[in-house]
C-alpha positions as CSV (number, residue, x, y, z in Angstrom):
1,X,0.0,0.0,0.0
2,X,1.0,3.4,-1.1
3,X,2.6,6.2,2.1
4,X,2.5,9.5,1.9
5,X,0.5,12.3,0.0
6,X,2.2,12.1,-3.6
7,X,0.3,11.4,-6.5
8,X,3.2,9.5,-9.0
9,X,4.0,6.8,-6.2
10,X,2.2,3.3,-7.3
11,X,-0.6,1.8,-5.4
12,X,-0.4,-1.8,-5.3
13,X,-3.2,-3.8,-3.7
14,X,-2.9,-7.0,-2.0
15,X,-5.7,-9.8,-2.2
16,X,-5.7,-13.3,-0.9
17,X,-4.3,-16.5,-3.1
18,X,-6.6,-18.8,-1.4
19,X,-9.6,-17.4,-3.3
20,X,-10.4,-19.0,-6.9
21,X,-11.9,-16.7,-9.2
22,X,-15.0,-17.9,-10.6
23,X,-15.5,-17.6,-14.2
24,X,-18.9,-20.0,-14.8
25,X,-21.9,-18.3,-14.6
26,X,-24.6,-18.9,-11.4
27,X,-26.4,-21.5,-13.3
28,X,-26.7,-25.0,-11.8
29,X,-25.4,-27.8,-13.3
30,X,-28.0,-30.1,-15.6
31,X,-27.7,-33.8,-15.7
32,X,-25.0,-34.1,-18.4
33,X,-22.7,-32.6,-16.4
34,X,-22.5,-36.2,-14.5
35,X,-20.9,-38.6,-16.5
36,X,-22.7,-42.2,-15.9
37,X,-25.9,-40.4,-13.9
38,X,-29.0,-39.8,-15.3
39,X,-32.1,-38.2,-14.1
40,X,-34.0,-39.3,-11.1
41,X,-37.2,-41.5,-11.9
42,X,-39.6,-40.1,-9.8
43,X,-40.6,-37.7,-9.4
44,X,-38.3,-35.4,-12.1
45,X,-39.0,-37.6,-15.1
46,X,-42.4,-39.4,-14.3
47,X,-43.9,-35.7,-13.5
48,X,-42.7,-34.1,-17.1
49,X,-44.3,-37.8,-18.2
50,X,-47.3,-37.4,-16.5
51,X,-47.6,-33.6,-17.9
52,X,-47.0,-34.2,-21.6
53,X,-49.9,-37.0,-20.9
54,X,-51.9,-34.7,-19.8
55,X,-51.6,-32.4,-22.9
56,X,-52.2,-35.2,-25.3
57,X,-54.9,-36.8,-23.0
58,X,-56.6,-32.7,-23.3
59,X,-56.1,-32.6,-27.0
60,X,-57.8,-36.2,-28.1
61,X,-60.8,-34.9,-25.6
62,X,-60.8,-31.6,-27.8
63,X,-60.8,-33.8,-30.8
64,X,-63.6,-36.0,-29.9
65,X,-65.6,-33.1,-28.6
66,X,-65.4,-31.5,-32.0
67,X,-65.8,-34.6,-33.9
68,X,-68.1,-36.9,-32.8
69,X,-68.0,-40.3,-33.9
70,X,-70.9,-41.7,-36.3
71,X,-73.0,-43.5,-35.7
72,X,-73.9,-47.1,-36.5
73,X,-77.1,-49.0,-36.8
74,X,-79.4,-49.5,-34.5
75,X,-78.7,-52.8,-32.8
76,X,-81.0,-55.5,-34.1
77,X,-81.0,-58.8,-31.4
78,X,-82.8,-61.2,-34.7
79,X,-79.9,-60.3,-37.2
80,X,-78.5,-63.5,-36.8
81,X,-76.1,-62.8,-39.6
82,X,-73.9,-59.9,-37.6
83,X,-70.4,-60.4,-36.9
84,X,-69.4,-58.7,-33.9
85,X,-65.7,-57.2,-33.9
86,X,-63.9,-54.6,-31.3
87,X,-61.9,-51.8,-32.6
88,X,-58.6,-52.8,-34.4
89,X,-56.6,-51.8,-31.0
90,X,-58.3,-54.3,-29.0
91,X,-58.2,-57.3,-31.9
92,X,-55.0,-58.9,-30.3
93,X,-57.5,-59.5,-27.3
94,X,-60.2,-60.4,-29.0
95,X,-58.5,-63.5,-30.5
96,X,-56.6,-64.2,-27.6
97,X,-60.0,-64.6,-25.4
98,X,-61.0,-67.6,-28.5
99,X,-58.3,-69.3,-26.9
100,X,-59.6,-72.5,-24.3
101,X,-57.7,-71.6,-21.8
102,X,-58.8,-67.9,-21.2
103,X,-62.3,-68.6,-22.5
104,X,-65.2,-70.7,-20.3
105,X,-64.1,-71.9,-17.3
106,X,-60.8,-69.6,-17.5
107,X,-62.6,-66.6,-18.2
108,X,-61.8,-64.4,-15.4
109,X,-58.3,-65.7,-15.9
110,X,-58.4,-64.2,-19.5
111,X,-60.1,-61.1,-18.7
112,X,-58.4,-60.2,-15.2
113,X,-55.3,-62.1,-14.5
114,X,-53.3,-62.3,-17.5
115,X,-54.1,-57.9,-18.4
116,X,-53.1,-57.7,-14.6
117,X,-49.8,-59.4,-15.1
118,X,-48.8,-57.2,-17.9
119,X,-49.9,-53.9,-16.8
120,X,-48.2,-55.0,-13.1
121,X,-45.1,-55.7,-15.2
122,X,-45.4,-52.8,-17.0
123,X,-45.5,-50.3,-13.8
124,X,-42.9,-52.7,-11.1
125,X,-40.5,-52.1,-14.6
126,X,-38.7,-49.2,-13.4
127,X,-37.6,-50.8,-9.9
128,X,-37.3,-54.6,-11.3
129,X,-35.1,-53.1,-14.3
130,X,-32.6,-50.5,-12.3
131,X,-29.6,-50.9,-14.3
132,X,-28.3,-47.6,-15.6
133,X,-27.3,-49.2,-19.4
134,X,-30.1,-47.7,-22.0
135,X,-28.9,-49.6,-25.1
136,X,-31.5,-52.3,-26.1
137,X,-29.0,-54.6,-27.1
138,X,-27.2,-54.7,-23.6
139,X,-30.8,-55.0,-22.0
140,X,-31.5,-58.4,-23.2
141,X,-34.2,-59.4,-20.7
142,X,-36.3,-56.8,-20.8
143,X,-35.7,-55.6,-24.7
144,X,-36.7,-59.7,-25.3
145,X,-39.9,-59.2,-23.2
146,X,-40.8,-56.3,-25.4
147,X,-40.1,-57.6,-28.7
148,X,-41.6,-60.6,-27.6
149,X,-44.7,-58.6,-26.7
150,X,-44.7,-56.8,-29.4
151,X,-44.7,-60.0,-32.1
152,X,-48.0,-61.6,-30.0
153,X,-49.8,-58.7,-30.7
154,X,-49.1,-58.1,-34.1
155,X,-49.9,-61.8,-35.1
156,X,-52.9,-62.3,-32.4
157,X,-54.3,-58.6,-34.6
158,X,-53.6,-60.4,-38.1
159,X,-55.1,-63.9,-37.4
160,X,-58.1,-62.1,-35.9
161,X,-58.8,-60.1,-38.7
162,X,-57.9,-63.0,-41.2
163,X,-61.0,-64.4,-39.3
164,X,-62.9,-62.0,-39.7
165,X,-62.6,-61.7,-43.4
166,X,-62.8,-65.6,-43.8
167,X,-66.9,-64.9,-42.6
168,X,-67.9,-62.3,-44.5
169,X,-66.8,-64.3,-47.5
170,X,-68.3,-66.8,-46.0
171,X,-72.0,-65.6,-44.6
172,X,-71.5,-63.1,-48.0
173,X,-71.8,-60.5,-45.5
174,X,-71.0,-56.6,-46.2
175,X,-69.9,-55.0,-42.6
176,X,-71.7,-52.2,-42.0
177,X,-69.9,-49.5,-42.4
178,X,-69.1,-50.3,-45.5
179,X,-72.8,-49.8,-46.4
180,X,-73.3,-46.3,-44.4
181,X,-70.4,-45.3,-46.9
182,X,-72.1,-46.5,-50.1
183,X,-75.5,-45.0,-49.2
184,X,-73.8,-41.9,-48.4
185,X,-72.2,-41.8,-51.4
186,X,-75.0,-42.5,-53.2
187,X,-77.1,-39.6,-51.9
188,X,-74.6,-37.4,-52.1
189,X,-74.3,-37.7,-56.3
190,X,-77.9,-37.7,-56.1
191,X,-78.2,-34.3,-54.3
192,X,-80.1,-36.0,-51.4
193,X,-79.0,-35.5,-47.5
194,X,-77.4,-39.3,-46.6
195,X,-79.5,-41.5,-44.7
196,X,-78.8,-41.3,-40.6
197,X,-79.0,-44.1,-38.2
198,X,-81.3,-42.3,-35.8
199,X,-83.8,-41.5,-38.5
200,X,-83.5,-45.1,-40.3
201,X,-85.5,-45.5,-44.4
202,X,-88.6,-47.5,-43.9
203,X,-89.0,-49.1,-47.7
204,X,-90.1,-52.3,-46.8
205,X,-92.9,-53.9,-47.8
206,X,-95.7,-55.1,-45.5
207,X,-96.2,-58.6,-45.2
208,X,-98.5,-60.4,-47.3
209,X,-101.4,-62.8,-46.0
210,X,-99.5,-63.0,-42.8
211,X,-101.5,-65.7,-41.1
212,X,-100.5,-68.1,-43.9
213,X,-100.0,-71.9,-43.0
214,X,-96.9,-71.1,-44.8
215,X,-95.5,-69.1,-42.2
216,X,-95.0,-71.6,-39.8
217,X,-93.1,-73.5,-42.9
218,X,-91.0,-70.8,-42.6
219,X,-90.7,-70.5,-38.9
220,X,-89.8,-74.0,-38.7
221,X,-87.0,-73.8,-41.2
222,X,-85.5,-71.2,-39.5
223,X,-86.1,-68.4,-41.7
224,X,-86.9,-66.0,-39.0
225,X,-83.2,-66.4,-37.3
226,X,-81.6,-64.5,-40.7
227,X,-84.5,-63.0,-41.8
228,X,-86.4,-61.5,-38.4
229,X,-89.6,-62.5,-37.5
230,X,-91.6,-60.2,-39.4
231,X,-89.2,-61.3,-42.4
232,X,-87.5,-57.8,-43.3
233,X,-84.3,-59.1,-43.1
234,X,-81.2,-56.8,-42.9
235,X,-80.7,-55.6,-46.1
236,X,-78.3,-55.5,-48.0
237,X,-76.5,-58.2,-46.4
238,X,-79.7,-60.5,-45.7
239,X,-82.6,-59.4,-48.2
240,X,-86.2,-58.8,-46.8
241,X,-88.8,-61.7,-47.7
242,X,-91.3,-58.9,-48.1
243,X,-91.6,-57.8,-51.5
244,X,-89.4,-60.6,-52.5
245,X,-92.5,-61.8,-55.5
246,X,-91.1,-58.4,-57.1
247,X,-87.9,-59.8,-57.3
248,X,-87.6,-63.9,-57.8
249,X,-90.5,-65.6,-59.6
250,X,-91.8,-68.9,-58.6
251,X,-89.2,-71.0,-59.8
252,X,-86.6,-69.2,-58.9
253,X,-87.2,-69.0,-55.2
254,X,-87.9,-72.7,-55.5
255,X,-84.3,-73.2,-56.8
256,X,-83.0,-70.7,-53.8
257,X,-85.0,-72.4,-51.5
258,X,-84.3,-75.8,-53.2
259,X,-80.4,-75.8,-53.2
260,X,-80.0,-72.5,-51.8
261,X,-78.0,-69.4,-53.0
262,X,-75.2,-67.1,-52.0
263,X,-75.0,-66.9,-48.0
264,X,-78.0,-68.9,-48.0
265,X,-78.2,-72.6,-46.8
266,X,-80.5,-75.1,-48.9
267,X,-83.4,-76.9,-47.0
268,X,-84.3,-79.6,-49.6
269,X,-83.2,-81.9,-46.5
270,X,-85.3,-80.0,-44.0
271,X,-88.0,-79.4,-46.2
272,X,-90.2,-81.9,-48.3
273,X,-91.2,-80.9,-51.6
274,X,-94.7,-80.2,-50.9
275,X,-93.7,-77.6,-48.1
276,X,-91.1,-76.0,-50.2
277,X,-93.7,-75.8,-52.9
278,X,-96.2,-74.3,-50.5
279,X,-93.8,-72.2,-49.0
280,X,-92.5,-70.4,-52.2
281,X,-96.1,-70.0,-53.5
282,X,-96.6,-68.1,-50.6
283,X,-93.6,-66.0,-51.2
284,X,-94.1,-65.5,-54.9
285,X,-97.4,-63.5,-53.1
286,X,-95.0,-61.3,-51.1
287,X,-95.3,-58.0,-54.0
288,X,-95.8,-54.6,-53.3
289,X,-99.4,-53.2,-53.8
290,X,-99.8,-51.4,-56.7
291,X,-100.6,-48.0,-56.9
């Protein structure tokens, strides 16, 4: 330190060695500043999780808010012809419940125990599987539980919609929606607002000489388990017997009848050939009035 009152003498000041100068700014340090460590599982990463959940969970509720979904049908318990199928997310569980032993007896074991196990395993997986490696490869147990997981699904899905399509072609059955979207179509190139479920066409024809003997022909050939028991059917996939005179003359619905015809069974070993004769006499009788 400087002495004295003159103004050319040099002022040197003297600080402590001991005190390291700091030249990082006051930010603290993030994870990658640790070599080997990684960010705590709960609750740092679970709670950004849980958050970016929320916003996706908040955007599909928007979504179906704004969109609603269409739609179907209303349910009919006599179409015996209806194929019922989940959506495609839930088709890996649909074919694995076909299986005998989660099906039956094992039911609860199929619907309870075995979605338990894997959503158990899903949420014990961060403190079953603590190791700090993140390449799949060098995580064979639990990578081979995934893949394996993965594979089930996939071919469970395929085989159950294989089986699916096997009976349509089979019953010669158009799904549903598939119909909606042709009628829709339709009315839309014919200027016409498309047809809604809740406010269904009524085209059928009514039912001619109803109290037939023939009618019980029919009841006891089971035509009232495809065709409902006031014989409208389901059309397009199953045709209504009403109105079916306008359609198929007497010998041909003795042929379908006979040796059946598309989706249809044939009953000539159910049926004699006098009833079958009777009961397409009485069909050929099924027109629409004239006007």
């Amino acid at each position: 330190m400087a002495h004295g009152h003159k103004s050319n003498e040099k002022v040197v000041y003297v600080g402590d060695s001991r005190v390291k100068k700091s030249n990082h700014p006051n930010i603290p340090p993030d994870y990658t500043s640790y070599p080997g460590k990684s960010e705590a599982f709960i609750p740092n990463f679970l709670l950004k999780e849980w958050m970016v959940g929320c916003v996706v969970l908040v955007g599909f509720l928007t979504w179906t808010i704004a969109e609603g979904a269409p739609l179907g049908y209303p349910a009919d318990p006599t179409n015996a012809s209806f194929i019922p199928m989940p959506d495609w997310y839930f088709l890996f569980l649909y074919q694995f419940l076909k299986y005998p032993w989660v099906s039956g007896d094992y039911i609860v074991l199929g619907t309870m125990g075995v979605p338990a196990v894997m959503f158990g395993g899903l949420l014990l997986a961060p403190f079953l599987d603590t190791g700090k490696e993140r390449r799949f490869y060098r995580r064979p147990i639990a990578s081979s539980l995934m893949i394996l997981s993965l594979i089930s699904c996939v071919y469970l899905t395929i085989v159950s919609w294989n089986h699916y399509t096997h009976e349509l072609e089979a019953t010669n059955t158009i799904p549903e929606h598939h119909v909606r979207e042709e009628k829709a179509r339709e009315a839309h190139e014919k200027g016409q607002e498309a047809p809604s479920a809740s406010k269904p066409e009524d085209t059928a024809v009514a039912l001619v000489d109803a109290n037939d003997p023939a009618m019980d022909i029919a009841k006891k050939a089971q035509c009232v388990s495809c065709h409902a028991a006031d014989l409208k059917g389901n059309p397009p996939q199953i045709p209504a017997l009403t109105g079916v005179g306008d359609r198929l003359s007497k010998e041909q619905l003795v042929e379908t009848v006979t040796n059946g015809r598309g989706g249809m069974p044939a009953f000539k070993d159910q049926l004699t050939a006098e009833e079958i004769d009777q009961l397409t006499t009485w069909l050929a009788k099924q027109k629409a009035p004239a006007e």
